[in-house]
C-alpha positions in Angstrom: 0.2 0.7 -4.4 -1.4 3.4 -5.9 -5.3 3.5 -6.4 -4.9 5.2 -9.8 -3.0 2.2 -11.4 -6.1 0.1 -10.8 -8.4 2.8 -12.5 -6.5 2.9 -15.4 -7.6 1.0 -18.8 -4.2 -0.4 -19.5 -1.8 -3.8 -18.4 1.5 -1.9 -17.2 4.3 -4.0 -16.9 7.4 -2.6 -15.5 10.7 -4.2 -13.7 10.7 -3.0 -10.3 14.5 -1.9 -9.7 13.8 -1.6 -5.7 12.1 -5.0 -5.3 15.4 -6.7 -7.1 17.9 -4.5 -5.5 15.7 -5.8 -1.9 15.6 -9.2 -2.7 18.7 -10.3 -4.6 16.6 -11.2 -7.9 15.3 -9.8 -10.7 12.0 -8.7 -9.9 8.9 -7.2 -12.4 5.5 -6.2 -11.5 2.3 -6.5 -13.9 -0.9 -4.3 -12.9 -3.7 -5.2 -15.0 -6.1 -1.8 -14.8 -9.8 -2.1 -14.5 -10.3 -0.5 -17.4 -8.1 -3.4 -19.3 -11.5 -5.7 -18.4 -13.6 -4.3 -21.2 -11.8 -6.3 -23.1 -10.5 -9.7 -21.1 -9.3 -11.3 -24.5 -6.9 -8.0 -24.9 -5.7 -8.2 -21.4 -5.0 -11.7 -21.3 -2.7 -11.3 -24.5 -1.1 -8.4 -22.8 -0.6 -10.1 -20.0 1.1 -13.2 -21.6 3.0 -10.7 -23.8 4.3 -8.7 -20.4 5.4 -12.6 -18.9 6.8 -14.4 -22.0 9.0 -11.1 -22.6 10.1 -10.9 -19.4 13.2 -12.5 -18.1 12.6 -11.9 -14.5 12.6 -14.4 -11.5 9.5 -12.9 -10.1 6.6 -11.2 -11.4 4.3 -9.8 -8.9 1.1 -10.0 -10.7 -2.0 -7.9 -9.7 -5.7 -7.4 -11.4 -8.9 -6.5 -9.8 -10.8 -9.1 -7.9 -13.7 -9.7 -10.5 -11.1 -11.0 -13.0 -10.7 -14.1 -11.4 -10.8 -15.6 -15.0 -7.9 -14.2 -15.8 -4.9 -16.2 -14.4 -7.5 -19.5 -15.7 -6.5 -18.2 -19.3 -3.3 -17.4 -18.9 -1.1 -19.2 -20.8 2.2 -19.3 -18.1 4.5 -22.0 -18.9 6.2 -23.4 -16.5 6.2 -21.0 -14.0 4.5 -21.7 -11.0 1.8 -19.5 -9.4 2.0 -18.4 -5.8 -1.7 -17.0 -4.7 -0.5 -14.1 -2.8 -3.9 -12.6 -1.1 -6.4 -9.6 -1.6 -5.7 -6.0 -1.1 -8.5 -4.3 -0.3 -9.2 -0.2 -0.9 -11.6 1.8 1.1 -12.8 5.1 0.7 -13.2 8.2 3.4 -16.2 10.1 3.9 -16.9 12.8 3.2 -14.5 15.8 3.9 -17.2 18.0 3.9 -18.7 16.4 6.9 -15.3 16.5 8.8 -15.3 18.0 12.4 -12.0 20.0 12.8 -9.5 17.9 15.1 -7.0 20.3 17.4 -5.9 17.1 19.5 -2.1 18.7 20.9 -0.4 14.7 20.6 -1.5 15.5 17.1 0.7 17.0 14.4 2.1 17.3 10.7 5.8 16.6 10.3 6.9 19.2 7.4 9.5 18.9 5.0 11.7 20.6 6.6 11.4 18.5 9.9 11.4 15.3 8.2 14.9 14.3 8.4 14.6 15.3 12.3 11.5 12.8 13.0 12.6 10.2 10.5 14.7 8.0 13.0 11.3 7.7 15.1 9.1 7.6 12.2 10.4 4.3 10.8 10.9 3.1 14.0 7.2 3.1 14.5 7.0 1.3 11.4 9.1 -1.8 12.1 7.8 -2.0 15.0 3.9 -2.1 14.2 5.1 -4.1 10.8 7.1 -7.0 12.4 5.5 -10.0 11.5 2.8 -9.0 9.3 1.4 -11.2 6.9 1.2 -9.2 3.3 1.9 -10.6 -0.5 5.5 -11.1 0.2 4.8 -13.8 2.4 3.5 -16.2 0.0 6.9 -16.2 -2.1 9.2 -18.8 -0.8 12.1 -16.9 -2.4 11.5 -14.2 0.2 13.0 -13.8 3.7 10.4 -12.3 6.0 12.6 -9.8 7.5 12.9 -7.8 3.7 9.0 -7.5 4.2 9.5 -5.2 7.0 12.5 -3.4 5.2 10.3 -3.0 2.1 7.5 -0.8 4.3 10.5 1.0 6.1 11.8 1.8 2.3 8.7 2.6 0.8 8.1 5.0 3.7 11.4 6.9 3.5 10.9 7.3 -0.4 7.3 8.6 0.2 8.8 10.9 2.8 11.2 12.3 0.6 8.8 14.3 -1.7 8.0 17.8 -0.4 4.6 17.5 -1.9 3.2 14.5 -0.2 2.3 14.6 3.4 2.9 13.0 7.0 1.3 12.8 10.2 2.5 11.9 14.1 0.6 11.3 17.2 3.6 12.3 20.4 2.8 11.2 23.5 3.7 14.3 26.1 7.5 13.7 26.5 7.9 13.9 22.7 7.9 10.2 21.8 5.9 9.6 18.1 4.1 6.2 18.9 1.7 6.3 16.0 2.5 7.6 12.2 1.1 8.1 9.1 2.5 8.5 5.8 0.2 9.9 2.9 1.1 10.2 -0.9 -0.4 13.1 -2.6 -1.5 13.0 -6.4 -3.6 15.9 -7.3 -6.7 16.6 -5.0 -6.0 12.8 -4.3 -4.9 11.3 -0.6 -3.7 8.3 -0.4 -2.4 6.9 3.2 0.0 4.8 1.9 0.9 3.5 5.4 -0.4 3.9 9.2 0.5 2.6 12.2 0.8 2.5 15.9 3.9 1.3 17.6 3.0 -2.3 19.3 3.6 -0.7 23.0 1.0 2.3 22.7 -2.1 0.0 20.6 -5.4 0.6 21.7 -5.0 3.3 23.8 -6.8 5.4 20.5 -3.6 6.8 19.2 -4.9 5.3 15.7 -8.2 6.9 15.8 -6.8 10.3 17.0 -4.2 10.0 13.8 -6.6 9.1 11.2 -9.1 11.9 12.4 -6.1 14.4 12.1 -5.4 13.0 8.5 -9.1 13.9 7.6 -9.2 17.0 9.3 -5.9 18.1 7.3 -7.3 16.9 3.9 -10.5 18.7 4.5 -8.8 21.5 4.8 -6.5 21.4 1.5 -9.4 21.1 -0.3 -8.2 17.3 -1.0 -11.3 15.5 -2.9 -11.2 12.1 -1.5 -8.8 10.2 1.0 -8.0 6.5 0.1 -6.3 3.5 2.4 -5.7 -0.2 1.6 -4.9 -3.7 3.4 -4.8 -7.2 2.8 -7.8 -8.6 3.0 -6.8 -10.2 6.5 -6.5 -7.5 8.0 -9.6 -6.9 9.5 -9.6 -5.1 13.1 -8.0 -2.0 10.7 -11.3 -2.4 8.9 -13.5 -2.2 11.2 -11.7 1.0 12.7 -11.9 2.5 8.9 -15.4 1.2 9.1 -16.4 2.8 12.6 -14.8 6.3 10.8 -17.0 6.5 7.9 -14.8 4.9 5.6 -16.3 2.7 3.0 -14.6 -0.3 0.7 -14.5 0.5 -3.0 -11.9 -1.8 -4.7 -10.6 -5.4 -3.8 -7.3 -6.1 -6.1 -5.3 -9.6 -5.9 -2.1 -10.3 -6.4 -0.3 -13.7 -7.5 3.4 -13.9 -7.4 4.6 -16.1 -11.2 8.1 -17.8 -10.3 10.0 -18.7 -12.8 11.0 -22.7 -12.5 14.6 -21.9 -12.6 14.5 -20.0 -9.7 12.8 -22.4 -7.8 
C-alpha cells in the first residue's frame, strides 16, 4: 500500500473491486491517515460511519501503530475482529550518497519490454511469495493460494503503467532470478514488491537489485525511495538495515468480518 495514504489527514474508505473479484466476497478497505489522529474522536466516528454504511463481508482495516486506541473505541457490532499484523515502512538513504552500480546481471525492464519479461517476472514472484505469511492470512474466509495471486496481480497492474519502474537481476544465460517492482508518484519511489526466486537466495542477487534500484533513483532525481513488510519479516530488515535504510512508519491492519459471513 501506498506510503502517501498513511500521511494523509483523512479516514478513506473505499470498496476494493480487485480484492472481491479475488476472493468471491464483497470486500472494502478503510485507511485511517495519520493526519486523522489529531483528532481520534473524529476518526473514530469516521470510522464507525465507513463500517455501519458498509455492506461488505470484509473490511480490511488499517491505521498507524500509535492508534492502538482506536479499534478499543470502536463501536463494531457484531462483527468480529481478526488482528491481521504490522506493516512496517523504511526509508532509503540518502540518494545523494549513492555509489553508481554498473553490475551487467543488473538491468531495468522498459515499457516496451515488459510484456516480453513478464512471464519470468511473475514467475519470480510466486515463487519467492509461496507460503508467505501477510494480512491475508489471518482471515479464515481466505484460501492461501489467492495470497500469492494477489502479489502476482498487484504486480502486473503496477507493471502496466509506463510511468512507474521495474528492475531484474539475469543470471548469464538470461534467466531473471531476482525482481523488483517500483511505483512512482512524483519524485516518490516506492518498491512495492522485491524478490529473489527461492533457488538463487543468498547468493546476493537481493543486495545487487536493491543497489541498482538506488542507483537508478539517484539518478532521476527521485527524492526518497520507500519499502514495506510485515513486521515478521525480519531477515528483509536487516538487509534494508545493512543498506542504509531506516524504519519510519509501522501501520496495522485488522480484518472486521461480518457475522453473516462467518
Amino acid at each position: 500500500m501506498a506510503l502517501a495514504e498513511y500521511l494523509n489527514a483523512d479516514v478513506v474508505s473505499r470498496p476494493s473491486a480487485s480484492e472481491t473479484a479475488r476472493f468471491g466476497f464483497e470486500t472494502a478497505r478503510i485507511t485511517v491517515g495519520a493526519g486523522a489522529l489529531s483528532d481520534p474522536a473524529a476518526a473514530v466516528a469516521a470510522v464507525e460511519r465507513a463500517l455501519s454504511g458498509s455492506a461488505a463481508a470484509v473490511t480490511i482495516l488499517r491505521f498507524p501503530s500509535e492508534a492502538l486506541s482506536l479499534m478499543r473505541d470502536v463501536a463494531r457490532g457484531d462483527a468480529a475482529l481478526y488482528p491481521a499484523g504490522t506493516l512496517v515502512y523504511w526509508q532509503g538513504p540518502a540518494l545523494s550518497d549513492q555509489p553508481d552500480t554498473r553490475d551487467g546481471l543488473a538491468f531495468e525492464v522498459l515499457p516496451h519490454d515488459r510484456e516480453r519479461f513478464s512471464s519470468d517476472i511473475l514467475a519470480v514472484l510466486r515463487d519467492s511469495f509461496d507460503g508467505y505469511i501477510n494480512h491475508y492470512s489471518a482471515n479464515p474466509l481466505i484460501e492461501p493460494g489467492v495470497v500469492v495471486e494477489g502479489y502476482a496481480e498487484w504486480a502486473a497492474s503496477t507493471m502496466s503503467s509506463a510511468d512507474n519502474r521495474v528492475f531484474a537481476v539475469a543470471t548469464p544465460d538470461g534467466a531473471a532470478v531476482a525482481v523488483a517492482v517500483i511505483a512512482v508518484s512524483g519524485d516518490d519511489w516506492e518498491i512495492e514488491l522485491a524478490s529473489v526466486a527461492g533457488h538463487a537466495q543468498r547468493q546476493g542477487h537481493y543486495v545487487t537489485l536493491m543497489q541498482q534500484v538506488l542507483s537508478a533513483a539517484k539518478t532521476a532525481g527521485a527524492g526518497r525511495v520507500v519499502i514495506s513488510t510485515q513486521a515478521h519479516n525480519i531477515g528483509v530488515q536487516r538487509a534494508w538495515a545493512k543498506l542504509g535504510f531506516a524504519p519510519i512508519a509501522a501501520i496495522d491492519t485488522v480484518h472486521v468480518i461480518a457475522r453473516t459471513a462467518l
